[in-house]
C-alpha positions, -999 to +999 in steps of 0.1 A: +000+000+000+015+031-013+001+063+013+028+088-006-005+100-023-024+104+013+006+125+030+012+144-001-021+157+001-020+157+037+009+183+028-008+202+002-040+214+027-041+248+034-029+246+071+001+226+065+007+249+034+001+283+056+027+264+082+056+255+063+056+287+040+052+313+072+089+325+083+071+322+125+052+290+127+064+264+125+094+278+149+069+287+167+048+253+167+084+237+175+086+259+207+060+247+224+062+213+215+097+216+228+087+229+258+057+200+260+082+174+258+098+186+288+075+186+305+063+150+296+095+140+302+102+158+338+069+142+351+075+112+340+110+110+352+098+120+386+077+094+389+097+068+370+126+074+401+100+071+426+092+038+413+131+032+410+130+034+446+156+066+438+137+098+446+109+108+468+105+080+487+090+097+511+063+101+493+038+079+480+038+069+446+002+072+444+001+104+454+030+118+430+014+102+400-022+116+411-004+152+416+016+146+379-008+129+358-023+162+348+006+180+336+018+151+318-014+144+299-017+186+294+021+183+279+011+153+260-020+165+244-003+198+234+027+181+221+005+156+198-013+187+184+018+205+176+036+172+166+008+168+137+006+200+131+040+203+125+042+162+106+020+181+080+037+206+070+063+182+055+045+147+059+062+136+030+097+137+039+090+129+079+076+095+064+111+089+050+129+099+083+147+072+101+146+090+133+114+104+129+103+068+124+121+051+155+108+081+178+070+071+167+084+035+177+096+044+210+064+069+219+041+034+213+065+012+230+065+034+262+029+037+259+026+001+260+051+002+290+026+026+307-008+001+298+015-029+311+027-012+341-014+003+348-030-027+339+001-049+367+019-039+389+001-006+396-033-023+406-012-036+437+003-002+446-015-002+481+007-034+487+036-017+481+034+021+481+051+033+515+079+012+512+115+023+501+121-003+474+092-006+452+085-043+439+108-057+406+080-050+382+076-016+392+115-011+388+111-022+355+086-002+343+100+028+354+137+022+341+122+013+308+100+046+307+129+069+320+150+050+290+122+053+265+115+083+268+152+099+268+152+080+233+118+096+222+139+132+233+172+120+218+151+111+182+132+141+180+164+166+183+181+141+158+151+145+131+160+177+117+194+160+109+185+135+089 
């Protein structure tokens, strides 16, 4: 199945048009996504060395993620609207971008990570929530987010270079 045809007109809509020929937004549309993706990424890692056993373990890890959760999914949501925004201004040659292509990987391999960990190890979290060293699977899951997720940062600087 050939979808050149679908991003190419994906490409040629007014918006994506009006995006990639303005000298502001798309630098501007990078910006905030940018700063999204920090966020995303600062929340999670707090929470990922909570469950690490690593950082606020004074804290409950149920009460960090229900104070972070809101930012992250804010950040997230901002950074997918930018993210397409942005994918169709040039849809064509992002398709054809190695690193554009492994960062899309890593985004659904640590959402995976975060259905596996909700759907486990999390549904016990009153078992295991005061104490200092959180149980293997929630190790895991947060080592492999923290590690995801700085290769979903790493990829995205690493687009504009390929």
């Amino acid at each position: 199945m050939d979808i050149q045809p679908t991003l190419q007109a994906l490409q040629d809509t007014s918006v994506a048009t009006f995006i990639r020929e303005s000298g502001s937004v798309f630098p501007a549309l990078e910006s905030v996504h940018v700063i999204g993706i920090a966020l995303v990424f600062g929340t999670i890692a707090v929470v990922d060395l909570r469950l690490l056993g690593v950082a606020s373990h004074r804290r409950s890890a149920l009460r960090l993620i229900k104070d972070l959760l809101p930012f992250t999914w804010v950040a997230f949501v901002a950074c997918v609207i930018t993210g397409l925004l942005m994918f169709a201004a040039n849809a064509t040659t992002y398709a054809e971008n190695t690193a554009f292509l492994c960062k899309m990987g890593l985004l659904l391999l640590a959402g995976l990570n975060m259905g596996v960990f909700h759907l486990g190890v999390f549904r016990r979290i009153a078992e295991w929530d005061t104490t200092l060293t959180p149980p293997s699977q929630a190790r895991v899951a947060g080592f492999s987010s923290l590690a995801l997720w700085a290769g979903v940062v790493f990829l995205g600087r690493w687009i504009a270079f390929l």
